[in-house]
Wavefront OBJ file of the C-alpha trace (Angstrom):
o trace
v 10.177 160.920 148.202
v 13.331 162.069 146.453
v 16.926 163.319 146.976
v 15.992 166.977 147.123
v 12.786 166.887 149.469
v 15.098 164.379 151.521
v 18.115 167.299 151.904
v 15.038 169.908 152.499
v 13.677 168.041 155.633
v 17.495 166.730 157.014
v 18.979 170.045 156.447
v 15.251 171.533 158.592
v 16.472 169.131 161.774
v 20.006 169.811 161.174
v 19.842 172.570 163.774
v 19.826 172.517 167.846
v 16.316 174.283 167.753
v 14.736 172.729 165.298
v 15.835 169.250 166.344
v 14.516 170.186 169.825
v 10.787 171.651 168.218
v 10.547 168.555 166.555
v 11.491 165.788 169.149
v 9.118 167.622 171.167
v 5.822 167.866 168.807
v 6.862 164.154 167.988
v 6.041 163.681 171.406
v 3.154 165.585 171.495
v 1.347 163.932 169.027
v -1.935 163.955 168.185
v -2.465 167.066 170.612
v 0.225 169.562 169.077
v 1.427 172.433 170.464
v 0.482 176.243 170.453
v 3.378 178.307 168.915
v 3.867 180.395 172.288
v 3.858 177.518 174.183
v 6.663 175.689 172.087
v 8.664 179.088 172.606
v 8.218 178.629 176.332
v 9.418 175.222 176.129
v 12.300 174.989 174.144
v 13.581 178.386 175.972
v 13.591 180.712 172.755
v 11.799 183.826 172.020
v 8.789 183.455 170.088
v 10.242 185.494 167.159
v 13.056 183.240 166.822
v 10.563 180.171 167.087
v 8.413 181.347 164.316
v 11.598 181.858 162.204
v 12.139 178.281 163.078
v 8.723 176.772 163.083
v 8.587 178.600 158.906
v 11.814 176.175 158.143
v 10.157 173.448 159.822
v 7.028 173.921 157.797
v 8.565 174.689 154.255
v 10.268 171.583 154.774
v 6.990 169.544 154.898
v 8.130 168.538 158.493
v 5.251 170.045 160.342
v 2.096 172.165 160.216
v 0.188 174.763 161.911
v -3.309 174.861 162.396
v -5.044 178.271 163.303
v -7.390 177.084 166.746
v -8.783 180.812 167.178
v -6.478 183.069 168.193
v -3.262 180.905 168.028
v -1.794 178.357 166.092
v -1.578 174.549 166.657
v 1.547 173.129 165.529
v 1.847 169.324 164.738
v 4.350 166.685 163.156
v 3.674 165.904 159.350
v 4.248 162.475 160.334
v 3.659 161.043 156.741
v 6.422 163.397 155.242
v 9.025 162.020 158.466
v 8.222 158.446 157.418
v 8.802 159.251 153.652
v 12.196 160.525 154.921
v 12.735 157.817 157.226
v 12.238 154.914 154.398
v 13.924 157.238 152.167
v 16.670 156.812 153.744
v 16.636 153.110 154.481
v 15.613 152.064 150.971
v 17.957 149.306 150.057
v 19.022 148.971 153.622
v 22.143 146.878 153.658
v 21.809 145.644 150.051
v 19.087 143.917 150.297
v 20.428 141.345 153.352
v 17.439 140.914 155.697
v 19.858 139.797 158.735
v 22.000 143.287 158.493
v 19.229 144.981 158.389
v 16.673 143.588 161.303
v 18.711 144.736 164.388
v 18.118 148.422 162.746
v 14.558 147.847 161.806
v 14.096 146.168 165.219
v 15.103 149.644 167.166
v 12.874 151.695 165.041
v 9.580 149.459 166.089
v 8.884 151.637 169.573
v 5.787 151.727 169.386
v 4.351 148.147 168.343
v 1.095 147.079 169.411
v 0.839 145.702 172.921
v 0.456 141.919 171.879
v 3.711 142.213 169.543
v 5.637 143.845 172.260
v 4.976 140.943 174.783
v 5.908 138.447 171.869
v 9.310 140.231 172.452
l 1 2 3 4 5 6 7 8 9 10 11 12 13 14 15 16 17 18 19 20 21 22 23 24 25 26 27 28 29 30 31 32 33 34 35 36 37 38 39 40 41 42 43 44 45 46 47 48 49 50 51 52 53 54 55 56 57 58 59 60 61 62 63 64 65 66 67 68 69 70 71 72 73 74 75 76 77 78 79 80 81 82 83 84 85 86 87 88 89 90 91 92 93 94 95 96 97 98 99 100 101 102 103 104 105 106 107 108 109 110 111 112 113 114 115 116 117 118
């Protein structure tokens, strides 16, 4: 990943809307969501969610997937995680014990027998 890509995608979520899209196909993943129905649910018309879903998607933040007659949107999840260690690369200089209460948040979703080791 580099600096400009990095700007591209932070500058995408740097925006109410957007922010709100993408917490919420985050949370919808593996299903996605139809473009209409993300309209409905973030309380936008679906003109101004398209214009929103294009940043999104030229941002490498999401895609859309035509399912018939509408489109399937869904998190570029590989492209967040580039951003994501992007950003932490060299987290804290290097010092494993600044870094582990930060890396420790970020692991929501461990496996089942390393969340009961917690």
């Amino acid at each position: 990943m580099d600096e400009n890509r990095t700007i591209a995608a932070l500058a995408a979520l740097a925006q109410p809307t957007r922010l709100r899209t993408f917490r919420l196909l985050v949370e919808r993943e593996p299903e996605g969501v139809p473009a209409g129905e993300l309209a409905r649910l973030v309380d936008v018309p679906q003109n101004t969610m398209s214009a929103h879903l294009a940043t999104l998607s030229q941002a490498g933040l999401i895609r859309g997937e035509r399912q018939s007659r509408s489109i399937i949107y869904r998190v570029e999840l590989d492209r967040f995680r580039a951003v994501m260690l992007y950003l932490l690369q060299d987290c804290c200089g290097g010092n494993a014990s600044l870094c582990a209460p930060l890396i420790s948040d970020l692991t929501c979703c461990a496996p089942a027998e390393e969340a009961q080791i917690r």
